[in-house]
N, C-alpha and C positions, 0 to 999 in steps of 0.2 A: 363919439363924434359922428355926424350925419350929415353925409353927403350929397350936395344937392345937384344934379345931373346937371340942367341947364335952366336957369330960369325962366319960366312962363313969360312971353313975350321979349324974349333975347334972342328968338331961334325965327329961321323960316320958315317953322311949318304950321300947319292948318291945329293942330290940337297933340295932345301930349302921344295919346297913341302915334300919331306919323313920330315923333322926334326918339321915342322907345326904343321903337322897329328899326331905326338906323344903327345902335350897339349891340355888340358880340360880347358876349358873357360865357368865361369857360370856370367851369368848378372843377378843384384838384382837392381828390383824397387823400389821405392817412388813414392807414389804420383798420380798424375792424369793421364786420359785414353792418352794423348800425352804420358807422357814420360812412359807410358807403350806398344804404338805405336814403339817411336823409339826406346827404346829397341827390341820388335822385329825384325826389322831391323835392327839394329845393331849384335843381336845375327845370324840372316840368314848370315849377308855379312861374320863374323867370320866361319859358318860351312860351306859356301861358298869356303872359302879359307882353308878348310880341318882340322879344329880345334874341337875337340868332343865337342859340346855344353851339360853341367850338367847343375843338380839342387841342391840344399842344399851345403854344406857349405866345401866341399873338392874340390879343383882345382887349375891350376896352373895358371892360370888368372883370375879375377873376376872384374866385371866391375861394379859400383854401380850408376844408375842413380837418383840424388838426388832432395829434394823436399826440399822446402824454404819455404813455404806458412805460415807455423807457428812455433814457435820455440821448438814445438813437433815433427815437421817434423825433424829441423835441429841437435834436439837431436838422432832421429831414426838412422840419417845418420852418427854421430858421433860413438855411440853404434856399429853399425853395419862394421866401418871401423876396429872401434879395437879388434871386436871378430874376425872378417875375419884375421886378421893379428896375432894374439894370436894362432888362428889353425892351420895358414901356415904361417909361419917365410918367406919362402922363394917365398912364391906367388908375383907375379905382383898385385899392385890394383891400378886397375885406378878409378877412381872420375869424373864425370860429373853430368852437369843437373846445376838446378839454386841454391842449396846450393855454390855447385862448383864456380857458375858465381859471386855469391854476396861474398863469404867470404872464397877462396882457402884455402887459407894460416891456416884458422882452419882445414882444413882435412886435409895435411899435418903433424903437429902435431901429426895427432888420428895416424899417421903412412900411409897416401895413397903412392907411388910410383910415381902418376899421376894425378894431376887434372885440366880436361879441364870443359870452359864452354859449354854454349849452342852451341854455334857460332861453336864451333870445332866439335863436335860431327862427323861430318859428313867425318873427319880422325882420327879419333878414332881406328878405325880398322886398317886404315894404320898404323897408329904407331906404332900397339898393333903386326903385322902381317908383319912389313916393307920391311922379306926379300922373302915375298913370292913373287912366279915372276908371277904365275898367277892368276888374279882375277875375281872370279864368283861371279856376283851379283847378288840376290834375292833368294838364293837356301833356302829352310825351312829350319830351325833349324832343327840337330837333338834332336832328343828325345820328343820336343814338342807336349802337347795335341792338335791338330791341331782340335779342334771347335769354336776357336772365335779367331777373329786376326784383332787388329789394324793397319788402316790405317789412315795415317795422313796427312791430305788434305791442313792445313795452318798452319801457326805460327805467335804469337807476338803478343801484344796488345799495344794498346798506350790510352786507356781507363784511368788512371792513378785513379781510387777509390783510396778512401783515404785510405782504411785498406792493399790496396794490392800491394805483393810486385813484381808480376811478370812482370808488363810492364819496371821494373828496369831491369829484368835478362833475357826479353823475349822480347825487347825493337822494332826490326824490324820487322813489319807486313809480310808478304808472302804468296802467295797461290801458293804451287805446279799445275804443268801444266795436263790439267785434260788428256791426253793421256800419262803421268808416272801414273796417277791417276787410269788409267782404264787394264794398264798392270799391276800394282802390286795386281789390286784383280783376275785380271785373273790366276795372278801365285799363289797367294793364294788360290786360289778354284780350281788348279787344284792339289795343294798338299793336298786338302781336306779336309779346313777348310769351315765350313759351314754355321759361322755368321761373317760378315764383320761390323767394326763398323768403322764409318768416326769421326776421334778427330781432334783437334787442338785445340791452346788456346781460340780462339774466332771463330767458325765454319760458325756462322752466316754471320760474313764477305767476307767469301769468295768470291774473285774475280780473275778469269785469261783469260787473250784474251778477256774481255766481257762476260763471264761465271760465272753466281752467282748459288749463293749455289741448288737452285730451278734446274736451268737448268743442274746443274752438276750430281744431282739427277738421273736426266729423262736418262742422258747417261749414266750413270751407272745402269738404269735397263733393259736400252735398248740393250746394250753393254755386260754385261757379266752376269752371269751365278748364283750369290751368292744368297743361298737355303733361308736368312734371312741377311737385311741389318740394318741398328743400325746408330739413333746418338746420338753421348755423348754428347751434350748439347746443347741448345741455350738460346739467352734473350727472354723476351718474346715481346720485341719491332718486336721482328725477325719470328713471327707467323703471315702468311699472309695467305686467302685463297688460294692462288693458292700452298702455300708449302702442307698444309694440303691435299689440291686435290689431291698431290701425293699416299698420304694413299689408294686409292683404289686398286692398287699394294701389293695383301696379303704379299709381301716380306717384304715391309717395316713395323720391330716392331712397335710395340702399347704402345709405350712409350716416354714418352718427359721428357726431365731433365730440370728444369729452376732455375736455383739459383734463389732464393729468397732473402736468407740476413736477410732481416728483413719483419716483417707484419706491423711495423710503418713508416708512411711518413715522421716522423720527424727524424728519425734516418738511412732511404735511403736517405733523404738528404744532412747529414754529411757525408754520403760515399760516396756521390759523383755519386753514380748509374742514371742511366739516362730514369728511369721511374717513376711512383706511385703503389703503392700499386692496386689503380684503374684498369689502363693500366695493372700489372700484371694477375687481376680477368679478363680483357675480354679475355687475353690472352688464359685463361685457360677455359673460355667459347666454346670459339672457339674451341680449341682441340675434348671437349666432347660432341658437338655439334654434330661435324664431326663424332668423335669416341667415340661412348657411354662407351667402355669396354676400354677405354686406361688407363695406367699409366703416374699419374702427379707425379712425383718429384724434391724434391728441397733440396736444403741448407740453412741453419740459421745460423747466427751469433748472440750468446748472449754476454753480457757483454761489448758493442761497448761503448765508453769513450761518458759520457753523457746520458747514454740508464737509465732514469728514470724509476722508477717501473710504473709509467701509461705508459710508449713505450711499456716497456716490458707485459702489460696484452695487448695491442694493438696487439703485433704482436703474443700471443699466441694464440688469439683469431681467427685472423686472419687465420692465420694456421690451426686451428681447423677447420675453416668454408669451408677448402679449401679442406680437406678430401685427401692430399696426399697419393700417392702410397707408399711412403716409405720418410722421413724427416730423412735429414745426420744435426745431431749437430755440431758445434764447437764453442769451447767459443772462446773470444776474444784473440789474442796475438798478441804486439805490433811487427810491423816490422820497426827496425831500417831504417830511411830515407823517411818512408812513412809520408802522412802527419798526417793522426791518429795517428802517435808515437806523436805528439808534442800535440795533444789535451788536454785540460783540464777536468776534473770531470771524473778523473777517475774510474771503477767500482768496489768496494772490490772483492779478488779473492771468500773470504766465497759468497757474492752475486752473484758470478758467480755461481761458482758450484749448488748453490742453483738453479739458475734460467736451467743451465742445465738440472739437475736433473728432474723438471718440463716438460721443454723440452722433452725429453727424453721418459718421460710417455706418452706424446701425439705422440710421434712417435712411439711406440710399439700399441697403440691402433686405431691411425692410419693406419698401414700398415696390422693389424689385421681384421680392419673394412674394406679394401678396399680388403683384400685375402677373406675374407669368401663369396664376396656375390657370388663369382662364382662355392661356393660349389655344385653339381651335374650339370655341365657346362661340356663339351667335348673340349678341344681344343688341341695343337699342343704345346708339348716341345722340347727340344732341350738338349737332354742329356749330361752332364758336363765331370762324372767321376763317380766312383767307392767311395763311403766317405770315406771307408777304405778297403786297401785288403781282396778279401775274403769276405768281409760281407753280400754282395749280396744286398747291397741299394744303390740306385745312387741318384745322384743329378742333377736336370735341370731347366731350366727357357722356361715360356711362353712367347711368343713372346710380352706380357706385364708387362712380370720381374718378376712375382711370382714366387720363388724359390719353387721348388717341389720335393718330392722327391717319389720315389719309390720300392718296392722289385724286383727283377728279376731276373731269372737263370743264363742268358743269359747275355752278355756281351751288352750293351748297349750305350755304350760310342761313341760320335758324332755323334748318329743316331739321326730322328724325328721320332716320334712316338707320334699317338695319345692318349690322357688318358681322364679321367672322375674323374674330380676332388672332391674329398672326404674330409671330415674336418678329421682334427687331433686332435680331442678328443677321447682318447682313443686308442690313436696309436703314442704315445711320440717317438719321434726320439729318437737313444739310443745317451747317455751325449757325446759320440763324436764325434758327430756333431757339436752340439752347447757348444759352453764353458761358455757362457751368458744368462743368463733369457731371457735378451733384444732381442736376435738374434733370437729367437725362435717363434717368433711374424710374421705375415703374409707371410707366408710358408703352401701350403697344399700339400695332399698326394693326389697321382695321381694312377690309377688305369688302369694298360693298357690294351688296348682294340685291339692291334696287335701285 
């Protein structure tokens, strides 16, 4: 369905651009560093075309890019369409992302206006914008904290795991042309954002003209300008010497994300993953090899249909011995059409929780044991924000994802500045920061030194 803002000669004003420029358009994420990619693109192209880009929950367009991945996700997006519309009766809300792709016709219902999938995305804005007559593309968002801004360098999987549902909703591989590649961070870094992070669904892959992920690297630190460069993920099949060589390049963070899944072989093989638990360990040899001080992270999957309590002490063990940067849990949740929805031995939900809960402990202790060792360590953050107006403590990450945080007189926000990292005993962040024991867990305080 396609919504037509206000009809040409129904309004008082002089030409479409005046009538644009009067609506507030906010986009809300789900989900992974992609569709938080194309949302910023998507929110630039709309303040592009003269539309005031908010945040929080008042506006007269609101664009919700949705996440599918679990039926926690699909519940977020559902919540989220019917409070949006419960505030503003008369708001526009469009609907995208792979909720949108797999199952419209449910957000409809909740009350969307509009739901496109993946595929459309990219007239989204037309739609949203149809009568405007002229269009700028790439312009910042206003309002935007411009210190870290995704770039999305591919899309789609056809990997088909068995628990996952994106290669359904994300189905056509692609890698963008690495000269759009290297002009949208130049127009990002020249609006002043100062960490560029490269997503897609499967990054490793990247391929365009003969340009794989390595050599796309090399021109993009050859080519432009970004203070701190980021990637949101890879497998670890996708760890080669010569990716790693790029690290001598202080630019490139000191962090690698590598799903993991599981620390048992018998239960990566059920899903279909296309490694060993083996292969993952040299993987991650290799990194620390290279980069003694990096961060390893990854994701687990507990409760996968089948996952015996001896998988499950396998893969916690596992993990243990692996000494992550920071471990993302999720329990299991069946995606309709995949083919782990059809498995048998299924996991009781109490055994989940339970084995999360586990989980969970080794991720706080974890992420604990791998922030303190750099306690009286000097290095380089990258200030976020302000945690709360006024309070005069900020929050920032080192260029190995330790969340830091600071006091400061001074406005500090998208600056780098050097600190000396201090333990947090005896210097509790106040309760509003963290709303969770959990969250609280390898974070130190930084002590700055400019």
């Amino acid at each position: 369905m396609i919504i037509s803002l206000t009809p040409i000669g129904a309004h008082p004003y002089n030409s479409a651009e005046d009538m644009i420029k009067t609506y507030t358009a906010a986009v809300h994420t789900l989900g992974c560093k992609l569709n938080q990619a194309e949302s910023e693109a998507l929110a630039a192209d709309l303040a592009g075309r003269g539309l005031t880009i908010t945040t929080g929950n008042a506006a007269d367009i609101f664009i919700i890019n949705s996440c599918s991945v679990t039926s926690t996700a699909d519940r977020k997006s559902r919540h989220l369409v019917r409070m949006l519309r419960a505030l503003n009766p008369a708001a526009v809300i469009a609907v995208t992302g792979c909720y949108a792709e797999r199952a419209g016709e449910e957000l409809h219902i909740c009350g969307a206006d509009m739901v496109m999938g993946n595929q459309d995305k990219a007239i989204l804005a037309d739609l949203l914008a149809a009568r405007l007559l002229q269009k700028t593309c790439g312009a910042a968002a206003k309002g935007s904290a411009r210190v870290r801004s995704f770039i999305k360098i591919q899309d789609g999987c056809n990997k088909f795991c068995s628990y996952c549902i994106v290669p359904f909703v994300r189905p056509t591989q692609c890698s963008i042309d690495a000269d759009a590649i290297i002009k949208n961070i130049r127009l990002r870094t020249s609006g002043g954002y100062r960490e560029i992070v490269l997503t897609g669904t499967e990054i490793g892959s990247y391929l365009s003209d003969g340009l794989d992920l390595t050599n796309l690297i090399k021109l993009i630190l050859r080519e432009t300008t970004a203070a701190r460069l980021h990637l949101s993920s890879l497998q670890p099949q996708e760890i080669t010497g010569d990716l790693i060589g790029l690290w001598q390049d202080k630019r490139l963070c000191r962090h690698f994300h590598m799903a993991l899944q599981s620390g048992s072989d018998g239960v990566l093989k059920r899903m279909g993953r296309r490694y060993t638990t083996g292969v993952f360990e040299k993987a991650v040899e290799m990194v620390r090899a290279a980069l003694p001080d990096a961060s390893v992270t990854t994701d687990v999957i507990v409760g996968f249909p089948g996952e015996s309590e001896e998988e499950f002490e396998e893969s916690y063990e596992f993990c243990r011995r692996m000494k992550f940067g920071a471990l993302h849990i999720f329990t299991y949740s069946a995606r309709p059409g995949t083919a782990a929805a059809k498995m048998p031995s299924k996991v009781s939900e109490l055994v989940k929780k339970q084995r999360s809960d586990i989980m969970l402990k080794l991720a706080d202790s974890s992420a604990d044991e791998f922030a303190r060792q750099f306690i009286g360590q000097t290095t380089l953050v990258l200030w976020e924000k302000e945690v709360r107006h006024g309070c005069g403590i900020y929050s920032g990450l080192t260029d190995n994802y330790i969340r830091t945080y600071t006091r400061s007189s001074r406005d500090i926000t998208n600056t780098v500045t050097e600190v000396r990292m201090i333990d947090h005993s005896g210097n509790s962040v106040p309760a509003f920061i963290s709303k969770s024991k959990r969250r609280q867990h390898g974070w130190l305080w930084g002590s700055l030194l400019n």
